[in-house]
C-alpha positions as CSV (number, residue, x, y, z in Angstrom):
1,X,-8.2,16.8,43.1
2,X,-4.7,16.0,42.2
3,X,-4.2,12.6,40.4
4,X,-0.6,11.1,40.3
5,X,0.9,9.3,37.9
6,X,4.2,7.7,37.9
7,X,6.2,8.5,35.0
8,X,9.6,6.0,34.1
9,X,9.6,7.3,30.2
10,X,7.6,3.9,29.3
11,X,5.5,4.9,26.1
12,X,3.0,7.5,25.5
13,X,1.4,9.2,29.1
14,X,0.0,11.8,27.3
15,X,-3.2,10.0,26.5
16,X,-3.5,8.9,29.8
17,X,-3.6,12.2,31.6
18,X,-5.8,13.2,28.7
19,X,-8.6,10.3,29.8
20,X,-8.3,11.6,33.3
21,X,-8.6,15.7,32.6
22,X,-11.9,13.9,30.3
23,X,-13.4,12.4,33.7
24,X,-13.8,15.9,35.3
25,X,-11.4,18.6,36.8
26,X,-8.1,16.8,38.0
27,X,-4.6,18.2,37.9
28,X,-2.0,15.6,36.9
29,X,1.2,15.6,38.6
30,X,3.8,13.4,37.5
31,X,6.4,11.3,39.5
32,X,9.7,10.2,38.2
33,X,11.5,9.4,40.9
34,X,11.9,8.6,44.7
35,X,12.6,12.1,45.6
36,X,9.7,13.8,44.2
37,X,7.5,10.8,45.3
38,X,9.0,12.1,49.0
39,X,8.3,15.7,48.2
40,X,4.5,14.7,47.5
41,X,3.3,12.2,48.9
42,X,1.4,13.8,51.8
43,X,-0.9,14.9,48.9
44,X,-1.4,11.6,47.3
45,X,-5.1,10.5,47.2
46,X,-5.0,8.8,43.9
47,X,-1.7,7.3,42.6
48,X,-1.8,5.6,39.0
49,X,1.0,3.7,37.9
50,X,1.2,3.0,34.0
51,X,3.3,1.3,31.0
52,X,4.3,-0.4,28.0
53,X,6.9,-2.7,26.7
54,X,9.2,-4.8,27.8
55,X,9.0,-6.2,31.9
56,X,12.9,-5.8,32.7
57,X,13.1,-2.8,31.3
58,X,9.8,-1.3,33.1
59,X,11.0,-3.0,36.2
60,X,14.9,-2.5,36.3
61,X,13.5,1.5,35.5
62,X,11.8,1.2,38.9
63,X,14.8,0.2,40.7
64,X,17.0,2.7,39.4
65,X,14.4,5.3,40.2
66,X,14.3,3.8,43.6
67,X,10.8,3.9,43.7
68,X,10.3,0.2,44.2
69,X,10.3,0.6,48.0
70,X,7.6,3.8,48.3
71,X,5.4,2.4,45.8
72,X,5.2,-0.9,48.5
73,X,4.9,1.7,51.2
74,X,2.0,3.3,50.0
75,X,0.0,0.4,49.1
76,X,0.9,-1.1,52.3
77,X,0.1,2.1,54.0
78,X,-3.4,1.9,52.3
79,X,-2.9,4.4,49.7
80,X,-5.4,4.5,46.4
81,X,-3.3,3.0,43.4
82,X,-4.3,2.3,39.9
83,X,-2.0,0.0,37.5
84,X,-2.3,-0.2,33.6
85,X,-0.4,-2.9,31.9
86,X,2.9,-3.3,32.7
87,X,1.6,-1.4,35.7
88,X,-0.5,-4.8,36.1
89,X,2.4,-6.9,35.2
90,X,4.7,-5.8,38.3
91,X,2.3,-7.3,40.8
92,X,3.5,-10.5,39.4
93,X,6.0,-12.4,41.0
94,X,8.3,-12.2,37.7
95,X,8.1,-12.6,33.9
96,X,9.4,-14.9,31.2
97,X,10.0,-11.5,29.5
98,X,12.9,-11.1,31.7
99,X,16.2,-12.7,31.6
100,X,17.8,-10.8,34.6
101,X,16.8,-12.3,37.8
102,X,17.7,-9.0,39.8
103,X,14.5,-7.4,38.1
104,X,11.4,-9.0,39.7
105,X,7.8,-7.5,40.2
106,X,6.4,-6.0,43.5
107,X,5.5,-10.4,44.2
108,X,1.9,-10.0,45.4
109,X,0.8,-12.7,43.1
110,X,3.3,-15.3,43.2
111,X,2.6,-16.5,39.1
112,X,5.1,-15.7,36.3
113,X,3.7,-14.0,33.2
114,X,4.2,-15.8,30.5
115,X,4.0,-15.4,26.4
116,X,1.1,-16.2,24.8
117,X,1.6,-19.4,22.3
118,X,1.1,-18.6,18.7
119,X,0.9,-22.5,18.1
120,X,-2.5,-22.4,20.0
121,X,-4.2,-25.1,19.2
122,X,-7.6,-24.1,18.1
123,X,-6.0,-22.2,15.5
124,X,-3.3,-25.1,14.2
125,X,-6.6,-27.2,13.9
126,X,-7.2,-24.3,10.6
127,X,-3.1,-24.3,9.8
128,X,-3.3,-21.2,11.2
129,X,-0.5,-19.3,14.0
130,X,-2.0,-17.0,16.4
131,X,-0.7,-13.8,16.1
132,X,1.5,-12.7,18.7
133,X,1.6,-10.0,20.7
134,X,-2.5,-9.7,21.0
135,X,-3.3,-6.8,19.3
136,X,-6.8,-5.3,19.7
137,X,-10.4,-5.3,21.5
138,X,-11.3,-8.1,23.8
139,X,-14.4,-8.6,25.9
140,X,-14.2,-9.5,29.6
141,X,-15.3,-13.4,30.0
142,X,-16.4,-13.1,33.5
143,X,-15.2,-10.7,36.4
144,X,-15.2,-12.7,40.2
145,X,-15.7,-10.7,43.4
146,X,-16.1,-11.9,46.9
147,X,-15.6,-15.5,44.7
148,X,-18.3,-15.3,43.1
149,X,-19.7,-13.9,39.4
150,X,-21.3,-10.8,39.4
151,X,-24.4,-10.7,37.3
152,X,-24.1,-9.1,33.7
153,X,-25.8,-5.8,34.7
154,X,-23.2,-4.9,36.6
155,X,-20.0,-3.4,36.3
156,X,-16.3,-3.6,38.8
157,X,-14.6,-0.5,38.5
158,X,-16.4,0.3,35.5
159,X,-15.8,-3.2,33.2
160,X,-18.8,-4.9,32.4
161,X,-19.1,-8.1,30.4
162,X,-20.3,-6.1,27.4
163,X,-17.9,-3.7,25.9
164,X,-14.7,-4.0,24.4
165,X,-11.1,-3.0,25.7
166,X,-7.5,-2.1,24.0
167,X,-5.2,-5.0,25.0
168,X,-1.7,-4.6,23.3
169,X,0.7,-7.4,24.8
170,X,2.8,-10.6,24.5
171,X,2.8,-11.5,27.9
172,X,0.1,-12.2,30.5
173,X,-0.8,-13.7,34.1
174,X,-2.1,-17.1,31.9
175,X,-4.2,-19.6,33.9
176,X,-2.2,-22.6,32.0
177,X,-2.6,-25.4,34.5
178,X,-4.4,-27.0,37.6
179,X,-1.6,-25.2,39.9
180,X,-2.5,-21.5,38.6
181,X,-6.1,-21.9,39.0
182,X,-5.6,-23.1,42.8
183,X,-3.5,-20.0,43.2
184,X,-6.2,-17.8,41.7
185,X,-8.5,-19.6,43.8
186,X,-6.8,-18.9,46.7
187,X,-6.3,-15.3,46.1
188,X,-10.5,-14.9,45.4
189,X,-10.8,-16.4,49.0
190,X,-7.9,-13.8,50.3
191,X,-10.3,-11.1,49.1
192,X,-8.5,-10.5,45.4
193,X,-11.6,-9.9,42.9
194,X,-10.6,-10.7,39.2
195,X,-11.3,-10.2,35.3
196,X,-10.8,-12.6,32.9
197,X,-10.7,-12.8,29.3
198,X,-9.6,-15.7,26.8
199,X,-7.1,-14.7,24.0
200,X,-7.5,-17.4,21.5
201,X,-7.8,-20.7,24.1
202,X,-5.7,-19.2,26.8
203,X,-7.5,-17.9,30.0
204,X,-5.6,-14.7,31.3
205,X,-6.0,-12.2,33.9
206,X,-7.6,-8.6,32.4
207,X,-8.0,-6.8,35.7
208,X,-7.3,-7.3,39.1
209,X,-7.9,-5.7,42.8
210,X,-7.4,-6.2,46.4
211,X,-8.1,-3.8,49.5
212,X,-6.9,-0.5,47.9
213,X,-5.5,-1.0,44.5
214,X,-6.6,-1.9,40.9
215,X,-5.4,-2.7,37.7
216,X,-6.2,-3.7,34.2
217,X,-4.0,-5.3,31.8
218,X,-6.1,-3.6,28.7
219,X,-5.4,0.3,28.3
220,X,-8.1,1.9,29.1
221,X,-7.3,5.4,28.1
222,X,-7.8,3.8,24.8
223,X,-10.7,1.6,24.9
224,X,-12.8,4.4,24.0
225,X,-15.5,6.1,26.2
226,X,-16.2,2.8,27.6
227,X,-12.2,2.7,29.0
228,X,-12.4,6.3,29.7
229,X,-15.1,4.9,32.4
230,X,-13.0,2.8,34.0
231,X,-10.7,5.6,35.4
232,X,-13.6,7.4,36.4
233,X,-14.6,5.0,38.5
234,X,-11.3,4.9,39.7
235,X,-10.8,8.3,40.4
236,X,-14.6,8.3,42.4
237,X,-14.2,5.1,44.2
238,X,-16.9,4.3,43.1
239,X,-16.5,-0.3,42.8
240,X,-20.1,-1.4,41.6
241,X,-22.1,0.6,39.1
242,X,-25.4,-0.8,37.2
243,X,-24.6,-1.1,33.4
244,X,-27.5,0.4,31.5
245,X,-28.7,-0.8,28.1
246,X,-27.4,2.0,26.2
247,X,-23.8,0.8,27.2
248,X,-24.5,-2.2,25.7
249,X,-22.5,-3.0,22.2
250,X,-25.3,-5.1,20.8
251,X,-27.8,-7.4,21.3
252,X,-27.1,-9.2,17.5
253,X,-26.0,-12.7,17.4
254,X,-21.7,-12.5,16.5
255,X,-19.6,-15.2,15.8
256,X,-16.8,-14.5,17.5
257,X,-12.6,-14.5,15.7
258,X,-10.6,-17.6,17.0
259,X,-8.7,-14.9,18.8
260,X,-11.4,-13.5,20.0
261,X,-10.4,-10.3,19.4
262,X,-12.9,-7.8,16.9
263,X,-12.5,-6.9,13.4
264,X,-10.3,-3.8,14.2
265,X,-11.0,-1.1,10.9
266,X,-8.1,1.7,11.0
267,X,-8.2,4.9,9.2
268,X,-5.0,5.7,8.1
269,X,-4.4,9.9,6.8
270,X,-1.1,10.1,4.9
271,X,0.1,14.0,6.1
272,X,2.9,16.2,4.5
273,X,3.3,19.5,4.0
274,X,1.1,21.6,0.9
275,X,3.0,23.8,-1.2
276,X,2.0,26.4,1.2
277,X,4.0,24.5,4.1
278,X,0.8,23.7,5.6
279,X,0.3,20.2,7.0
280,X,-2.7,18.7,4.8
281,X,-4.2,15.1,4.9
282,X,-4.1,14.0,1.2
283,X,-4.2,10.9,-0.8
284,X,-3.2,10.1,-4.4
285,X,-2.9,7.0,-6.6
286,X,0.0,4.7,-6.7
287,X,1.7,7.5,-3.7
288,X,1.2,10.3,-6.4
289,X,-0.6,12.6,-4.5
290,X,-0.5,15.7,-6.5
291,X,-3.4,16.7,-9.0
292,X,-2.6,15.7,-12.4
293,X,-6.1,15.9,-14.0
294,X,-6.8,18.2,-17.2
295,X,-8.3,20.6,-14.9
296,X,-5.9,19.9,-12.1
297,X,-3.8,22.5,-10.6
298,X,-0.8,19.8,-10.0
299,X,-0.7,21.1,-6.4
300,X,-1.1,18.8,-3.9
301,X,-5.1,17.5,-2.9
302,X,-5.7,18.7,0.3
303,X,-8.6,16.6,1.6
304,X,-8.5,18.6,5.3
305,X,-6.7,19.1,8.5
306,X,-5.1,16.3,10.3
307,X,-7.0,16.8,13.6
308,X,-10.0,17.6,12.8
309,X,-10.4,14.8,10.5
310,X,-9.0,12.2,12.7
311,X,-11.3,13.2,15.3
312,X,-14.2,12.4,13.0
313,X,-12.9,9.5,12.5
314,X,-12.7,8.4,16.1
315,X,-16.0,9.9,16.4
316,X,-17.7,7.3,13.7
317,X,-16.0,4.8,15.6
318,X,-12.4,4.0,14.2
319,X,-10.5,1.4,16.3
320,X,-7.4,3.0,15.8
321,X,-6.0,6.3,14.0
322,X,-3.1,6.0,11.7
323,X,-1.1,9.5,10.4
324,X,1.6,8.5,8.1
325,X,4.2,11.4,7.8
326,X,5.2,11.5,3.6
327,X,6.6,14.6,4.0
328,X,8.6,13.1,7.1
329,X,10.8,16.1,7.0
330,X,13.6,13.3,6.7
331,X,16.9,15.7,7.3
332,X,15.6,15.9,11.0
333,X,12.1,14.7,12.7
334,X,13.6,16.4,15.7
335,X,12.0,20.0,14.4
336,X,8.6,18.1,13.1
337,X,7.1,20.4,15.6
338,X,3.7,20.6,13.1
339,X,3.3,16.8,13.4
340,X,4.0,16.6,17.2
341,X,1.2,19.4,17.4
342,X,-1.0,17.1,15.4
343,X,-0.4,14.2,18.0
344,X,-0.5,16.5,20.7
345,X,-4.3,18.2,19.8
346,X,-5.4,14.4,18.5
347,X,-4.4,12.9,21.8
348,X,-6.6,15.4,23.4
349,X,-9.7,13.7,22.2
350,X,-9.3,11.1,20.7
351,X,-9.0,7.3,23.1
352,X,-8.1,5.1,20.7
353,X,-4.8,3.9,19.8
354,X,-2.6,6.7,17.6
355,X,0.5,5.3,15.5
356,X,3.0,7.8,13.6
357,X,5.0,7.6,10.6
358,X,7.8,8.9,8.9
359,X,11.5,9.8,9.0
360,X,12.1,7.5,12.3
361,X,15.6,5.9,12.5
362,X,19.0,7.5,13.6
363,X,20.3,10.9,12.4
364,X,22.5,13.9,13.1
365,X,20.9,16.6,14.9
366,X,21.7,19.4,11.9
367,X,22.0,21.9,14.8
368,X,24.3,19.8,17.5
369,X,25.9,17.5,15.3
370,X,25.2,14.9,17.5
371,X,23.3,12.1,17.2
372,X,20.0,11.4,17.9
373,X,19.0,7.0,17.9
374,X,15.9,6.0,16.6
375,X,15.0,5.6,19.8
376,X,15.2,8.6,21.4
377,X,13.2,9.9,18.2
378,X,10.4,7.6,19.1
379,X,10.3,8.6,22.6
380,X,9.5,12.1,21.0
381,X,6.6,10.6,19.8
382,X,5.1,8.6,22.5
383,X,5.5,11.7,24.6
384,X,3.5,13.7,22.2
385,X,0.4,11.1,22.1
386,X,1.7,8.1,19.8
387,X,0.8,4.6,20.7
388,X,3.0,3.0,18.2
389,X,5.6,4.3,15.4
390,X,5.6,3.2,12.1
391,X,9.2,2.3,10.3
392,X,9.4,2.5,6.8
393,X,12.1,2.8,4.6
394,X,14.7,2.5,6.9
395,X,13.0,-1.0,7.6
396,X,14.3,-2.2,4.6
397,X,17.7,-1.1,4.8
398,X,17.9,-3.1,8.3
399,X,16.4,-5.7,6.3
400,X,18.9,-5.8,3.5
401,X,22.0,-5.9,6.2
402,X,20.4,-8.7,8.0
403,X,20.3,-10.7,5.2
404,X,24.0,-10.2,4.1
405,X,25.0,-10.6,7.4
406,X,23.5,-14.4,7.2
407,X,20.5,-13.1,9.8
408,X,22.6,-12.4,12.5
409,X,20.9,-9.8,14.4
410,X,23.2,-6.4,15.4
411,X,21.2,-4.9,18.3
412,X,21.6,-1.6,17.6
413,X,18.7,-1.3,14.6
414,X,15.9,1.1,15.3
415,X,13.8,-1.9,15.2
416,X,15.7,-3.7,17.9
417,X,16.4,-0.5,20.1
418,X,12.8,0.7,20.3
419,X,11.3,-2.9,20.6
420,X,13.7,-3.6,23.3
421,X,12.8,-0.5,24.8
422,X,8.4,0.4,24.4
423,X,8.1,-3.5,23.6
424,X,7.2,-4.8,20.1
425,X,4.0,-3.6,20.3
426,X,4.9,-0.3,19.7
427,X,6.8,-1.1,16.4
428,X,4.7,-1.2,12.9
429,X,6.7,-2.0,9.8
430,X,5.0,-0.6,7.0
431,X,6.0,-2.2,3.7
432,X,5.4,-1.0,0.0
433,X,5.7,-3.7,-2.5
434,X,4.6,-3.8,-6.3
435,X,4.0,-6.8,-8.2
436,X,7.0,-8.4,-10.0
437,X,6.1,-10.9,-12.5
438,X,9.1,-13.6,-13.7
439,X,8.5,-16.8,-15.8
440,X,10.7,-19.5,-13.1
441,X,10.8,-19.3,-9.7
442,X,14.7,-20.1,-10.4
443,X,14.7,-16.5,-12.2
444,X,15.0,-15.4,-8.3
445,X,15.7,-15.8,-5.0
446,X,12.9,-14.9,-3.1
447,X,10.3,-17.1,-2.5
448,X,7.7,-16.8,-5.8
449,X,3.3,-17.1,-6.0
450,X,2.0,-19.6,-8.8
451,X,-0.5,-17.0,-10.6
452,X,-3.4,-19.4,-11.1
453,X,-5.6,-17.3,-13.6
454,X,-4.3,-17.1,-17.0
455,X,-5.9,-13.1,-17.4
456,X,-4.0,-12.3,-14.3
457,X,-0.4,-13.7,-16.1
458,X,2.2,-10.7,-16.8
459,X,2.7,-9.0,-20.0
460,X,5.2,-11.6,-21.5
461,X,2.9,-15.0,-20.5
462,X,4.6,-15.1,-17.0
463,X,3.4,-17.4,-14.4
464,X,5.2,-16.6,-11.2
465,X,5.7,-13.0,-9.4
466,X,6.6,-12.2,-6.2
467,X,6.4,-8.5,-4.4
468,X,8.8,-6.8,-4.8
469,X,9.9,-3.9,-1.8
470,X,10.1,0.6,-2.2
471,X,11.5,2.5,-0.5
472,X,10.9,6.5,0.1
473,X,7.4,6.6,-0.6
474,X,7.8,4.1,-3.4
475,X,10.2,5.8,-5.6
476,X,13.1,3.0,-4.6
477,X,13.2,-0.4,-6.0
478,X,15.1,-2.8,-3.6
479,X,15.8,-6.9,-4.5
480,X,14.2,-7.8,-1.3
481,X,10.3,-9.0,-1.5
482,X,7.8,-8.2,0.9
483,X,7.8,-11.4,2.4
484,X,11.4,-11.4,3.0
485,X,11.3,-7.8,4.8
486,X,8.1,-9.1,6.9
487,X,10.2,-12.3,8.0
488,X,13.7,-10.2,9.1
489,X,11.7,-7.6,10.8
490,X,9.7,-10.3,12.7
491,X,12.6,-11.8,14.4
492,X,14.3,-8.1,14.7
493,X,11.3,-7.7,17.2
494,X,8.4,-5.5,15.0
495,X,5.5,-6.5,16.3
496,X,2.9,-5.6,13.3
497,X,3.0,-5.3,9.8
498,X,1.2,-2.9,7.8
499,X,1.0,-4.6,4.3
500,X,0.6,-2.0,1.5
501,X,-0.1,-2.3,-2.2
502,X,1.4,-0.1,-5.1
503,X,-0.3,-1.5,-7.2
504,X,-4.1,-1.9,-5.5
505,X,-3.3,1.7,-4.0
506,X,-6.6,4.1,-5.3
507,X,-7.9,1.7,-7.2
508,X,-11.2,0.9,-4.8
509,X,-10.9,-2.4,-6.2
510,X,-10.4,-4.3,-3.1
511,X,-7.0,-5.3,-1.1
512,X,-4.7,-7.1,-2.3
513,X,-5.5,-10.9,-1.7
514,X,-2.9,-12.9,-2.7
515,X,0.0,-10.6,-1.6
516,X,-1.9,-10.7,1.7
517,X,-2.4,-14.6,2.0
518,X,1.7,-15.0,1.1
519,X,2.6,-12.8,4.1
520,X,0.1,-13.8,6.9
521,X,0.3,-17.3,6.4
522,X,4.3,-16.9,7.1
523,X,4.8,-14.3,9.7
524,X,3.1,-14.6,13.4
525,X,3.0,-11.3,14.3
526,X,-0.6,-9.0,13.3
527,X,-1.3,-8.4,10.0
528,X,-3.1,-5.0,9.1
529,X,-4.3,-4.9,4.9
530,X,-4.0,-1.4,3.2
531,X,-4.6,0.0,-0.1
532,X,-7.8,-0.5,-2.5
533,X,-10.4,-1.0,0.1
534,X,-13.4,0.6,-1.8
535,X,-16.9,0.0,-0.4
536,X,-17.7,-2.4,2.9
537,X,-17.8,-5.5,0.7
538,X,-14.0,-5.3,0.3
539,X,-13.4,-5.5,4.3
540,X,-16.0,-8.5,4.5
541,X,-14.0,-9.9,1.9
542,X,-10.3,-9.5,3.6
543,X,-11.6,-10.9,6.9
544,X,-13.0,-13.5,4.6
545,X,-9.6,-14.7,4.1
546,X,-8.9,-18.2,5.7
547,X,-5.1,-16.5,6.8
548,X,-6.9,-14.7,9.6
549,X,-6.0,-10.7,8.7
550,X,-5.8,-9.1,11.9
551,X,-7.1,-5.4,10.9
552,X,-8.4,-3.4,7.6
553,X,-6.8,-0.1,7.3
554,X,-9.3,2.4,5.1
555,X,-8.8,6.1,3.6
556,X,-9.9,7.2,0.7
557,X,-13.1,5.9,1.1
558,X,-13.6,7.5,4.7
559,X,-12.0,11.0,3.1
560,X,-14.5,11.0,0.6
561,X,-17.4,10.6,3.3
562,X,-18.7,8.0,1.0
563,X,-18.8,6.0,4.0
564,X,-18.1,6.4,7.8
565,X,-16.4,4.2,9.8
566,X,-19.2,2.5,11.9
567,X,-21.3,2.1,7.8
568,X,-18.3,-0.8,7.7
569,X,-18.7,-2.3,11.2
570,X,-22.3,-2.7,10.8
571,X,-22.4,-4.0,7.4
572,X,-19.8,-6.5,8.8
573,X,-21.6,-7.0,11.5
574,X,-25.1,-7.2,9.4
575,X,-23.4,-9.1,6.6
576,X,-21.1,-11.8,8.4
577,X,-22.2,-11.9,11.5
578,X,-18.9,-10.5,12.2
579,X,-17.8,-9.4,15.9
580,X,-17.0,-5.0,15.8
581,X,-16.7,-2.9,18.4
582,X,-19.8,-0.1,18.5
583,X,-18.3,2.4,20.7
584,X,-21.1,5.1,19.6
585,X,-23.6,4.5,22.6
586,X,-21.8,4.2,25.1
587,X,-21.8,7.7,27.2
588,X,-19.2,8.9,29.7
């Protein structure tokens, strides 16, 4: 059978028609417009209709597609469709996302979407800020059909009360008040059947259906195997299914994040080229990754290939897979064609989120001479299997304008363009800071730590530091600390931060604590910790942390096979009585 999936160049799709070639022997025909939806829609049994980032842009794409008016048609006419996220959002009546009045949703739930509150109220109780956008794995609360609960054993399109799912968004149909739950009542007794889930304290809609379509706010081509389900069931019709025990995540007692969310663990393979010009996963210490032992060769340590090794890793159970580009062939990512081929073969089987790094901000196209925004390099990306795209050193060159520009905001950043764009989701700053220790806070002007343990003062008896930012895989100093980079790429619209540490980098001593607590406890946005995670006591002890780290990124310690990835999640799980996602029994 032929499955068709709209396509208005909103993020990566390639993962998507991945998921459905996993659920059996489908074609995937995609739709870009009003004329080829004409020339096909006598063969359209199963329409899907996916996206990411921001609502006006998704929607006012729609519109200038024309394909407002036959993606009605068909679901008046009866015809099968499938929505994922912003594919959810549009059956909305609008969004607070969107300024423009002319761009509304398709209006068959008349509720606005609105942002989630990162002063949420359970979490200011603990001085804490919710991070927003939700980033991460939720369960399903409760799912409503024919009004009514169904019973745990059961599953709605193939979401059960047990597993986890990928949600990645700001935004959301929030049941806020008396006046949305009397709507959502109302639609249950029109026939609507619903999923919910809690982000924090706030109630939102996680899936929805009526008559002949369906949609989930979570992703689920990557929520794993379990996700992966879900558009099966789609694609068979197939509404109720009994959940067996082996899909089951586990039957231990959890205590559950404020957020709700699980304690995401990321492997992260930093990839550049071999002296050969092969593409190699390799790791060094403080970013040297070259073999400098007596016995060493000084070539650089090629731990494997970048596939095969983030497969394994998905395979152990990885919540996300993170390849950081150091080669980043920075004259021109346009002719990375080995890394896009990476993203390309890892997208084939791997359903978890995928986020890329290196080399991504505006250039010259060496053979045009034109050229090519950040954004449009992205978009290369996303269309090769990314999820999200991690910026770098050109981060801190936005940074350093914004601040001598008194924080005014140009619009034109890579930042700005491709969060404006894919949504701040899909925009990781990863920052590289190494201690700086002064004696006054007056000695600078960014904002200084009080070192409380005398053994931890710096070499001269100093009491203060503060972190200070690299650039081009740390071999740059900048006068800009970390938490000043994390703050101007927050309000440029990144919507994660993945915190590094020069100095804690391959020392499997642990993360970095205190550069950790300084950043998290100031920005609102996630918070991933890298560098020095050693053994599972170290991620226990990061999620430990009263700031509320979002995710634990891992490498070495996974390259080495001294541990797998699921070793962590059940010693957190075993050991805290943390909340993990167990993806490892649940079968397709």
């Amino acid at each position: 059978m032929k499955v068709f999936v709209i396509d208005l160049e909103s993020g990566n799709l390639q993962s998507l028609i991945n998921a459905i070639k996993k659920c059996g022997d489908y074609e995937v025909k995609l739709i870009g417009n009003a004329e080829e939806f004409a020339q096909y829609q006598s063969q359209i049994q199963k329409l899907i209709f996916p996206g990411v980032g921001n609502f006006a842009h998704f929607v006012k794409q729609l519109h200038d597609r024309n394909l407002h008016g036959p993606i009605t048609k068909f679901i008046e006419e009866g015809g099968s469709l499938m929505g994922v996220c912003v594919g959810l959002q549009t059956f909305f009546e609008d969004s607070e996302e969107s300024t423009d009045p002319k761009y509304k949703g398709l209006g068959y739930i008349n509720l606005s979407l609105k942002k989630f509150n990162s002063q949420d109220p359970i979490f200011i109780e603990k001085n804490l800020r919710k991070s927003v956008p939700s980033i991460g794995w939720n369960s399903i609360d409760s799912i409503v059909v024919d009004g009514k609960k169904i019973p745990e054993d059961e599953s709605f399109f193939g979401i059960n009360t047990r597993n986890k799912y990928y949600f990645v968004h700001s935004y959301a149909g929030i049941i806020r008040d008396e006046k949305n739950a009397k709507l959502i009542e109302q639609k249950e007794k029109e026939g609507w059947s619903f999923a919910f889930t809690t982000y924090g304290s706030e109630k939102f809609i996680a899936a929805l259906s009526y008559k002949n379509f369906f949609a989930t706010q979570f992703h689920p081509e990557k929520s794993g195997i379990a996700g992966v389900k879900v558009l099966k069931s789609f694609l068979e019709s197939e509404r109720f299914q009994k959940v067996h025990s082996k899909d089951f995540q586990s039957d231990v007692e959890v205590e559950k994040s404020l957020s709700g969310l699980t304690r995401r663990i990321i492997a992260c393979l930093d990839v550049r080229a071999n002296d050969q010009g092969d593409l190699v996963v390799t790791k060094g210490d403080q970013y040297n990754v070259r073999d400098t032992s007596s016995s060493g060769s000084n070539e650089v340590r090629n731990l494997g290939k970048p596939v095969e090794l983030a497969t394994r890793y998905y395979n152990q159970g990885a919540d996300e897979v993170t390849f950081l580009n150091i080669t980043s062939f920075r004259e021109s990512p346009l002719k990375d064609l080995p890394m896009l081929e990476v993203l390309r073969r890892a997208a084939e089987n791997i359903f978890v989120p995928l986020t890329v790094g290196g080399g991504i901000k505006d250039m010259v196209d060496p053979e045009t001479g034109r050229t090519v925004p950040a954004v449009e390099v992205a978009h290369l990306y996303f269309r090769s299997g990314a999820d999200k795209v991690s910026i770098g050193s050109d981060a801190v060159t936005i940074a350093e304008n914004y601040y001598k520009n008194d924080k005014r905001k140009s619009g034109n950043t890579s930042i700005e363009t491709i969060s404006q764009t894919f949504g701040n989701q899909a925009v990781v700053i990863s920052v590289d800071p190494k201690r700086k220790y002064v004696a006054s806070p007056k000695d600078t002007s960014m904002e200084t730590i009080l070192i409380e343990e005398p053994s931890k003062y710096g070499p001269n008896g100093e009491k203060y530091c503060y972190y200070q930012v690299t650039s081009q895989g740390g071999r740059k100093t900048h006068e800009l600390g970390a938490l000043e980079l994390c703050l101007a790429c927050e309000d440029l619209g990144a919507g994660e931060i993945l915190l590094n540490s020069i100095d804690h980098d391959g020392s499997n001593k642990g993360y970095n604590l205190e550069l950790l607590q300084q950043v998290k406890s100031r920005v609102s946005i996630p918070v991933i910790a890298s560098s020095g995670a050693g053994k599972p006591e170290h991620f226990k002890e990061v999620f430990d942390m009263e700031c509320g780290i979002d995710a634990a990124l891992g490498a070495g310690l996974f390259h080495r096979e001294e541990y797998k990835v699921n070793d962590i999640k059940r010693y957190l799980l075993k050991e805290g009585s943390m909340d993990v996602r167990l993806d490892d029994e649940v079968e397709l």
